[in-house]
C-alpha angles and dihedrals in degrees: 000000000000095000088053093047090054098050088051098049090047100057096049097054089042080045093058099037090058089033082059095042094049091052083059097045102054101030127181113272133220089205130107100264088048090141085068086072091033089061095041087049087053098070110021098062084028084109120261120164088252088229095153099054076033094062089043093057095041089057092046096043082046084054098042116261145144111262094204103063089042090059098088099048087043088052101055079058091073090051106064089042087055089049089044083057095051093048098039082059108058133107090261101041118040089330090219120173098191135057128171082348097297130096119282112247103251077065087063112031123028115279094251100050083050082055095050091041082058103046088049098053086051094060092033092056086061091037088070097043091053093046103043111112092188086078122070113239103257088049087061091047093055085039091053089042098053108037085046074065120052099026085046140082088294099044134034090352098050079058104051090052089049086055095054093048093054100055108123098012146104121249143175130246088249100062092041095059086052087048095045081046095056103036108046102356097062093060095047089044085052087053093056090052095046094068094035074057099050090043101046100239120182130249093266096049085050090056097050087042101054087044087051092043094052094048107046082040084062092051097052092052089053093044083049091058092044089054091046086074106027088047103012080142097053105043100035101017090240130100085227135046140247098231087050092056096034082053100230121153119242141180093268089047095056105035117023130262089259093051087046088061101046083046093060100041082052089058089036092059091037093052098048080054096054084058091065104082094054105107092230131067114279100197100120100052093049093052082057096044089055085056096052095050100036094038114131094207 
């Protein structure tokens, strides 16, 4: 119970500290393309739990480091999750209508303008890392490095056109788990690194962060299929999901809701593991680890 009420307690007051950061970094513009902002502004502060600049300032809080000069970084994660949203619910992606209960924005503002907020949140996002001069310079070089790759052509985008070209097909386990790697765990592995960079970790900690990264990023994605069909209304404001009438095949597809659940709680274990040979204590993020994977929604 005390670990739970810390954790809670944790993520709001980190939530409303980057609530709070994102609200400075896309403000609202007096210019003639102001609907560019406005639409930004949409989704971004549209909710969302921040797990991902969450995870970033929790690794570099466990290391060591100093959260507010971290803000900024952990923040233009939330960025490009927020463009991948946009994107992932077009027409001629997921063609979603709802997100965090509200309308997607190509319901609110024509298809192309959601393109362009998108587009414009994805070069933002690097925009802030190259220009914070609360990171040294090196620390900006590995940022831009490792977020060019897993959000990239061989990260989070290699999994979203995997994902395409399985629809209405079917695959193995082993190329959905590349799939479910690429899409949603390399941004939560990116996470991870983020805060072992703004915290000058060395070599080693990189190593058992990105393990540990890669592995808990597996588990949500799995927890995420498993909700798409126990909260499909919640989450997407339909009774079924998108994944199910696109006919793409899923964990739960494949293997069963029960063995889905087994499969996550396996990752979940491996990756707190991996946690242990880190020289300082790991609690906190296996307390958040413990909320990505045994989360409800």
């Amino acid at each position: 119970m005390k670990t739970m009420l810390h954790i809670d307690t944790y993520l709001k007051s980190r939530s409303q500290l980057i609530e709070e950061h994102l609200t400075r970094l896309i403000p609202e513009k007096e210019v003639p393309y102001h609907t560019l902002f406005s639409a930004a502004r949409y989704s971004l502060m549209g909710g969302g739990k921040r797990l991902r600049p969450i995870l970033a300032l929790a690794t570099t809080e466990t290391l060591g480091g100093d959260i507010d000069t971290a803000l900024t970084a952990a923040c233009a994660l939330e960025l490009i999750h927020t463009y991948s949203l946009i994107h992932d619910d077009l027409p001629c992606m997921d063609n979603d209508d709802f997100r965090r209960g509200k309308l997607t924005l190509h319901k609110v503002y024509p298809e192309g303008h959601a393109v362009l907020t998108g587009d414009f949140l994805l070069t933002h996002a690097f925009d802030l890392i190259a220009n914070d001069t609360e990171l040294t310079t090196d620390q900006r070089l590995q940022l831009i490095k490792t977020l060019s790759k897993h959000a990239g052509g061989n990260g989070m985008i290699a999994g979203q056109v995997l994902d395409i070209q399985s629809e209405g097909k079917q695959i193995d386990l082993e190329r959905l788990r590349l799939i479910h790697r690429c899409k949603t765990g390399a941004m939560i592995t990116a996470s991870i690194e983020f805060g072992g960079i703004l915290s000058n970790a060395t070599e080693l900690e990189m190593q058992i962060l990105r393990r540990f990264g890669e592995e808990i990023g597996l588990a949500f994605q799995i927890v995420d299929d498993i909700l798409d069909v126990t909260a499909s209304k919640e989450k997407h404001g339909r009774l079924v999901p998108s994944d199910l009438t696109n006919h793409k095949v899923t964990y739960v597809t494949l293997l069963g809701l029960e063995e889905s659940q087994v499969a996550a709680q396996t990752l979940f274990q491996s990756a707190c593991e991996q946690l242990s040979a880190l020289s300082v204590d790991p609690a906190l993020l296996i307390s958040l680890a413990d909320v990505l994977v045994h989360r409800k929604i």
